[in-house]
N, C-alpha and C positions, 0 to 999 in steps of 0.2 A: 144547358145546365139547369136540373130544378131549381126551382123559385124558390124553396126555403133556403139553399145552396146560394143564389143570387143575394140572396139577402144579407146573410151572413157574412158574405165576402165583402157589402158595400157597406156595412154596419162598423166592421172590427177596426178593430184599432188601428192607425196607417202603419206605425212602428212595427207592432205585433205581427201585423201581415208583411210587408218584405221580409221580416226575417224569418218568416215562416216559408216564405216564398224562395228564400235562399236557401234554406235548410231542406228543404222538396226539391229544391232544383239539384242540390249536389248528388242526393241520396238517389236522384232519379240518374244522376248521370253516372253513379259508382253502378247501378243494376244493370243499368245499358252496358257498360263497359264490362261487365263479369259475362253478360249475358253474349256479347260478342265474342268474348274471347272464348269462351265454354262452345261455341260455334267452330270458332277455328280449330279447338282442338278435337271436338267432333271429326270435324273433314278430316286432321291431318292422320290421325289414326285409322281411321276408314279406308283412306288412301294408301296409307302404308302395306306392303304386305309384309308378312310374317314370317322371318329369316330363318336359315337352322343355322346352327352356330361352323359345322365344318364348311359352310359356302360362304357365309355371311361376308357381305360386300363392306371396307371399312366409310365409318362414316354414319350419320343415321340412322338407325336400322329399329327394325321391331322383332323381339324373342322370344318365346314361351318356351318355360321346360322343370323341371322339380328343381326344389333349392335344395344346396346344399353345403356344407360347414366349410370353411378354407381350409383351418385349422383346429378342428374339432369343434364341438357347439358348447357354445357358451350356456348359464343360468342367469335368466332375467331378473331385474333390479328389485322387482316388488314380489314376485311371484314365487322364484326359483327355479321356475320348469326352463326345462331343456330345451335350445333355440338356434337358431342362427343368426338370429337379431333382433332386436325390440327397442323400443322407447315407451319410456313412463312418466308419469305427472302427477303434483299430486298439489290437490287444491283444498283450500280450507274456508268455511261457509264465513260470511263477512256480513254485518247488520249497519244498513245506510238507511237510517229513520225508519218506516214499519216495511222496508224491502229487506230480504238477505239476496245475498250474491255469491259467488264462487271467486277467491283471488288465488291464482296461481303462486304456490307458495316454493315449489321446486320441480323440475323435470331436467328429462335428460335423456340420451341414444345414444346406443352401441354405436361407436366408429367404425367398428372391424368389417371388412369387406367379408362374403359368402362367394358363394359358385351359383349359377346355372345351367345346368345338364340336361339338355336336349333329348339324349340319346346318341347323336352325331358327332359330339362333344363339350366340352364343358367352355364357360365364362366368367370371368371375374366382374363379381357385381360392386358396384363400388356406390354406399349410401347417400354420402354425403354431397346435400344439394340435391334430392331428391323428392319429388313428393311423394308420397307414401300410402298406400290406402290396405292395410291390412283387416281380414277375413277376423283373425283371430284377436278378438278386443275385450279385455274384459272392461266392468268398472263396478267399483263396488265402495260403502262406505266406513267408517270405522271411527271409535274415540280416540286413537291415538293415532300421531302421523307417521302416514306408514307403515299401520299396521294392516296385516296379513287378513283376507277374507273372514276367517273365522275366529277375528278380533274382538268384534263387536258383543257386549255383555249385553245379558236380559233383560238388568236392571235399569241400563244403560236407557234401550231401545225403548222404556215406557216413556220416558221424558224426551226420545230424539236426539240425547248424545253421541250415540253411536256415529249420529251423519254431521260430526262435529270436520272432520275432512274428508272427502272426495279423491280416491285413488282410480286411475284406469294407465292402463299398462296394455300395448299391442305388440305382438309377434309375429315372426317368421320361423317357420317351424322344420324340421327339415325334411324331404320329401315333399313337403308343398307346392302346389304347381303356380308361379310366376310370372304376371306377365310385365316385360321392362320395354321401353320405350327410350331409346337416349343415342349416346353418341358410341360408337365402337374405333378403336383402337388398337392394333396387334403390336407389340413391342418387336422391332428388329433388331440385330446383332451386329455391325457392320465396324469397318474399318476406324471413324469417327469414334465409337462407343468404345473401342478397345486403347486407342490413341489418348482417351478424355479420360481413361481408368489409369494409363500408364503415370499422366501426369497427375491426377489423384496421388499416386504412391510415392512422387516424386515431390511434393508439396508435404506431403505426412513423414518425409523422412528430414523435409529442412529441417522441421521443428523436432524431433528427436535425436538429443545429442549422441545416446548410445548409437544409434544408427549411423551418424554422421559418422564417430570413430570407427566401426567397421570399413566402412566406405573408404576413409582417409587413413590408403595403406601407408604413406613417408609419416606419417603420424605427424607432420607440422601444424595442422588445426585445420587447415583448408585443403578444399575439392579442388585439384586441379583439374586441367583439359580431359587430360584422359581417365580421372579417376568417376570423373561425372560423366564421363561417355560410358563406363563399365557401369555405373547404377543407371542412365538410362537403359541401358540394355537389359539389365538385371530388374528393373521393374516392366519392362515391355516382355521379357517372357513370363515372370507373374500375370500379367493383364491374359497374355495368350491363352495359358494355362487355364485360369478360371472364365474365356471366353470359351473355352472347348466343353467344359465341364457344365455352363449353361447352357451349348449349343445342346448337348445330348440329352436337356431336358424337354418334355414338351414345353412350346410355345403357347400360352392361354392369353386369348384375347381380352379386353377390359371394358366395361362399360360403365360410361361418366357422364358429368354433367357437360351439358355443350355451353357455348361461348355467344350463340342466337338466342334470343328471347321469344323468338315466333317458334323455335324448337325445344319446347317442353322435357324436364327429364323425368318420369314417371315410371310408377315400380310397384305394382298388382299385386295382391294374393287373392281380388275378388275376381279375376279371366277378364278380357276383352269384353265379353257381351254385357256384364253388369257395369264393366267400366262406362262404356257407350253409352248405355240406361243411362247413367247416374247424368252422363253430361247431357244429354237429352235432356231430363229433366230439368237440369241448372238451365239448359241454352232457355229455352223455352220459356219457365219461369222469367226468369230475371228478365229477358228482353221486355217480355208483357209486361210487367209489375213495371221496369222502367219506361216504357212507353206510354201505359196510361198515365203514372205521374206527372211525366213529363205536360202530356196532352191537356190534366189538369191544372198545372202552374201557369200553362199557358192560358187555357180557358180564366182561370181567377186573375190573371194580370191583365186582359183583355175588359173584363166585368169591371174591372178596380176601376180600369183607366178611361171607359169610358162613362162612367159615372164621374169624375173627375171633373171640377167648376173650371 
């Protein structure tokens, strides 16, 4: 350690320096632990290969392919442009003695699931519980909250008004090429699922008395043996019926958040290779930055202490 460093350390205050020393020691151990775990997800994507959606094995998997609307694209909260999904925020500048800061005054995401389409076939992408790293970002600022790009007055801007809130709004566009990383799911149709609708129907008809009287042909008030074996029946060929009328739809797969923590659920508009980057650079980073800190609380608690009467 240089000797001005030496000095300083056995000079300052005893109070002043453990809590400095605690405050280096945590921050050193949040870097290390981003820095780990931006490693692991490095590997696990590396590792994975890159499913098509007509083979895709369920469970796991990794997908690329254009986005696309479920049910037509929506208009985003700040912007109005055409999407298949987006999330907005919008922050307003804040003065704590001669700092300003940014405080988060409102945001919010589209819930609504999209599609991805390979070419092989399509997937239901499901957002929520996702981390997200969209291409298409804007941010811009404005005198009013919420208001639109080309909000901001002339007169405004000579004083700094105009950056009185902070707007940025990202998208998913459609035709965008996505890459998703998560759990996959195909919904089956099966005897259980037809059986779990039938009583569905039969639970919806306790509680509607007009139904009940259909049902209860002696009209005394009550479902006899047989008259409750006729609406079981009579709702187990309803359940049939709209189980045929599902079957002959196609079956789209879904992808979600998983239920592991060591399995990430992530959702691209920037492709794999800039993903990689980006966590390369976090791995790396933050390990370093946490390891020299580290190595320095320990060098200062070493100096401290042996300087100590």
């Amino acid at each position: 350690m240089p000797a001005f460093l030496t000095d300083l350390v056995r000079e300052s205050d005893p109070v002043g320096f453990w809590i400095g020393v605690l405050i280096c020691s945590g921050i050193g151990g949040v870097l290390l632990f981003q820095g780990l775990k931006a490693f692991w997800r490095l590997r696990l994507i590396g590792d994975t290969p890159t499913a098509r959606v007509r083979s895709a094995p369920q469970g796991y998997v990794e997908l690329a392919g254009k986005a696309r609307p479920l049910r037509g694209t929506v208009s985003a909260k700040l912007t109005g442009i055409s999407c298949c999904w987006y999330r907005w925020r919008i922050e307003k500048r804040s003065r704590s003695g001669r700092s300003d800061h940014w405080v988060t005054v409102n945001r919010g995401e589209l819930e609504r699931a999209f599609l991805l389409d390979d070419g092989t076939g399509e997937c239901v992408i499901e957002p929520s519980g996702a981390v997200l790293r969209c291409r298409a970002t804007e941010r811009w600022y404005s005198g009013v909250r919420g208001g639109g790009r080309g909000s901001s007055s002339s007169v405004g801007s000579l004083f700094g008004a105009q950056r009185r809130y902070r707007m940025t709004e990202e998208r998913i566009s459609e035709g965008e090429t996505i890459y998703v990383l998560g759990q996959l799911e195909t919904p089956r149709r099966d005897v259980q699922t037809r059986e779990a609708l039938t009583r569905t129907l039969l639970k919806r008809w306790k509680r509607d008395p007009e139904r009940l009287q259909e049902l209860d042909r002696d009209g005394n008030g009550e479902l006899d043996r047989a008259e409750w074996e006729r609406a079981r029946a009579l709702a187990s060929g309803l359940a049939e019926r709209a189980e045929r009328r599902v079957a002959a739809q196609p079956v789209r797969s879904r992808i979600g958040t998983t239920s592991d923590s060591r399995r990430p659920y992530l959702i691209s508009t920037e492709g794999e290779s800039a993903l990689l980057q980006r966590l390369r650079w976090q791995a790396f980073s933050e390990t370093l930055l946490g390891v020299v800190l580290c190595i320095g609380v320990a060098a200062a608690t070493l100096t401290r202490l042996s300087n100590a009467p």
